[in-house]
C-alpha positions as CSV (number, residue, x, y, z in Angstrom):
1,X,4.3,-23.4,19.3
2,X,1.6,-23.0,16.6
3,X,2.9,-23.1,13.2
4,X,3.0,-20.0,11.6
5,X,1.2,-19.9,8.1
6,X,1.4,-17.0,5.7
7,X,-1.3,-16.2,2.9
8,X,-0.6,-13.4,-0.3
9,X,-3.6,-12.2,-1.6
10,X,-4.3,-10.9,-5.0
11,X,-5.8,-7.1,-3.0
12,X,-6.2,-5.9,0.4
13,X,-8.7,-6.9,2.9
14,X,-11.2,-4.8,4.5
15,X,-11.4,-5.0,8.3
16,X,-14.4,-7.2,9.0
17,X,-13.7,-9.7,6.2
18,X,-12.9,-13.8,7.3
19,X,-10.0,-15.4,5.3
20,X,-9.7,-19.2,4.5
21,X,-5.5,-20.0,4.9
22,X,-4.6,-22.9,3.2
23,X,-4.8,-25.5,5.6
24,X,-8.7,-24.5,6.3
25,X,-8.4,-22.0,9.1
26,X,-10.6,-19.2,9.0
27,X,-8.3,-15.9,10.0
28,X,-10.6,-12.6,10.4
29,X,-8.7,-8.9,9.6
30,X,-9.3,-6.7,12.9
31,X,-9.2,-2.9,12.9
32,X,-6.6,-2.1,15.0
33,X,-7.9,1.5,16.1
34,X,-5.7,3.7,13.8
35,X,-7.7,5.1,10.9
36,X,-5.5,5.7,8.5
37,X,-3.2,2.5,8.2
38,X,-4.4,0.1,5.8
39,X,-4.2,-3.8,6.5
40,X,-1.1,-5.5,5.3
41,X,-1.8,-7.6,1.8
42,X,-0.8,-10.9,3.2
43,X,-2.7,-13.1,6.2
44,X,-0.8,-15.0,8.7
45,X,-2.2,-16.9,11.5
46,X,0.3,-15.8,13.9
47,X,-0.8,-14.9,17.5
48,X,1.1,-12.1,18.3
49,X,0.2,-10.1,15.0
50,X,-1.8,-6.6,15.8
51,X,-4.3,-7.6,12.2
52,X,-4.5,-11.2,12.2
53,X,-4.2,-12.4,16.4
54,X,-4.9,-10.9,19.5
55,X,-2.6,-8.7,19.5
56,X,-3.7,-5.2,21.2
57,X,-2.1,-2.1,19.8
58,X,-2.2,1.0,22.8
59,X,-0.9,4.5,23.7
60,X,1.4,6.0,21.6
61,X,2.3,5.0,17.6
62,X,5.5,6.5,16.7
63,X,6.7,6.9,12.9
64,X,10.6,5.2,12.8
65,X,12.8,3.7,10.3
66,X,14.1,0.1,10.4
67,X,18.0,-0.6,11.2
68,X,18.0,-4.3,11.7
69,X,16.0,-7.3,10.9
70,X,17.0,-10.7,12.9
71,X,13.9,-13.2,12.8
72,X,10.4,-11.8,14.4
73,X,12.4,-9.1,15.6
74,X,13.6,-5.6,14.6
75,X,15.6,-2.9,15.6
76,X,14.2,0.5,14.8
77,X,15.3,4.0,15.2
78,X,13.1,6.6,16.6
79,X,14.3,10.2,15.8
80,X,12.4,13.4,17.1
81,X,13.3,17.1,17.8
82,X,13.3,18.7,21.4
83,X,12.8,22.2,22.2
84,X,15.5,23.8,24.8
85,X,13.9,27.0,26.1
86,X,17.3,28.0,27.8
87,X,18.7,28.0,24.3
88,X,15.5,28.8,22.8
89,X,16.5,26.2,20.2
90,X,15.4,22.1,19.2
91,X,18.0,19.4,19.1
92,X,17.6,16.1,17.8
93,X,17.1,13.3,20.0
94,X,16.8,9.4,18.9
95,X,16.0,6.0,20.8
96,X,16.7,2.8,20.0
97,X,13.9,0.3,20.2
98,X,13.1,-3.0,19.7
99,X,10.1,-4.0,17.8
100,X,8.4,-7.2,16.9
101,X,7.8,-7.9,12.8
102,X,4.4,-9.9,12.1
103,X,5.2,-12.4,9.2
104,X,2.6,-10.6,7.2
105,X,4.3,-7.4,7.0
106,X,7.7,-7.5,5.1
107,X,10.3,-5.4,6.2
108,X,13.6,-4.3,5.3
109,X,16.6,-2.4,7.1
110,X,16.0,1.4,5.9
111,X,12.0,1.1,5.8
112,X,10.2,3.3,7.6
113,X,7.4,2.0,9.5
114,X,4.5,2.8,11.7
115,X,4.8,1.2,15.3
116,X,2.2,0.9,18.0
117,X,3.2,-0.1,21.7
118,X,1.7,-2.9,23.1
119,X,1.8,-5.3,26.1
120,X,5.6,-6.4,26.5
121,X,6.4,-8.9,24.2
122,X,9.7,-9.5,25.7
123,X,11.9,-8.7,27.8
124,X,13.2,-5.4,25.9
125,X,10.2,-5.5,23.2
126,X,7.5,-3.8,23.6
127,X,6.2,-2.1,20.3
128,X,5.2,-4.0,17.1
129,X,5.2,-3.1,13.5
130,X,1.7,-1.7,12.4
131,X,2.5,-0.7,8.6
132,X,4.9,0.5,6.3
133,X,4.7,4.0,4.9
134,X,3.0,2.4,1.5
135,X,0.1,1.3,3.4
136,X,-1.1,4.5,4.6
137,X,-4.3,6.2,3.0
138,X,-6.0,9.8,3.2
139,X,-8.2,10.4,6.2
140,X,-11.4,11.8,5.4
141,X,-12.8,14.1,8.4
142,X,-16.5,14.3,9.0
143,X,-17.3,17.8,8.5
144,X,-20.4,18.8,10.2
145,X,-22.8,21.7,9.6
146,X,-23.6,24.0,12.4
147,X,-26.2,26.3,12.0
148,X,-27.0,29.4,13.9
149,X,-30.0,30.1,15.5
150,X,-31.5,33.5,15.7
């Protein structure tokens, strides 16, 4: 088992950039595909982490909200509405899943997070935390110009 070794730095990386962790490893931030979730402040060197290892983050990304923290390991709650045409009505639905917690990201029970399904980690995990709400950002959209032709 590799030694796990955390890093706080003083403002957030870019994706691209190489970090030096204390002990002389070089860690490089990845883009993990979603564009508007910022890179966590801190640097680990952990494999299983979706910024810092190689960790790929697939399919859906669900917005939830932490009940439990117990090690690398989280329990989150998943709430969405449903529509019932016989009704004509929604009702609320919720899962519980569990989720794996980089060391880099710092989580509490009652955050809500971003979470991005992966290859199972576990036997019941197979999601990991991507962000917390405070690290998301404003998506700029590429507008293009179309002109018409006559």
């Amino acid at each position: 088992m590799v030694e796990v070794i955390v890093k706080e730095l003083p403002e957030r990386p870019r994706p691209g950039e190489k970090v030096q962790l204390p002990n002389g490893e070089f860690v490089r931030v990845r883009h993990v595909g979603i564009p508007w979730i910022l890179p966590p402040k801190k640097v680990c060197n952990d494999p299983e982490c979706p910024w810092h290892g190689h960790l790929s983050v697939r399919g859906q990304v669900f917005t939830v909200t932490v009940e439990k923290v117990y090690g690398r390991t989280a329990t989150a709650i998943h709430e969405w509405l449903h529509y019932d045409p016989k009704y004509k009505r929604y009702e609320r639905r919720r899962k519980k899943m569990h989720v794996r917690v980089p060391p880099c990201i710092d989580v509490k029970p009652g955050d809500i997070v971003y979470i991005g399904e992966t290859r199972p980690l576990g036997k019941t995990v197979r999601h990991v935390i991507i962000g917390r709400m405070e690290d998301v950002t404003e998506v700029k959209s590429q507008v293009l110009r179309l002109e018409q032709q006559q």
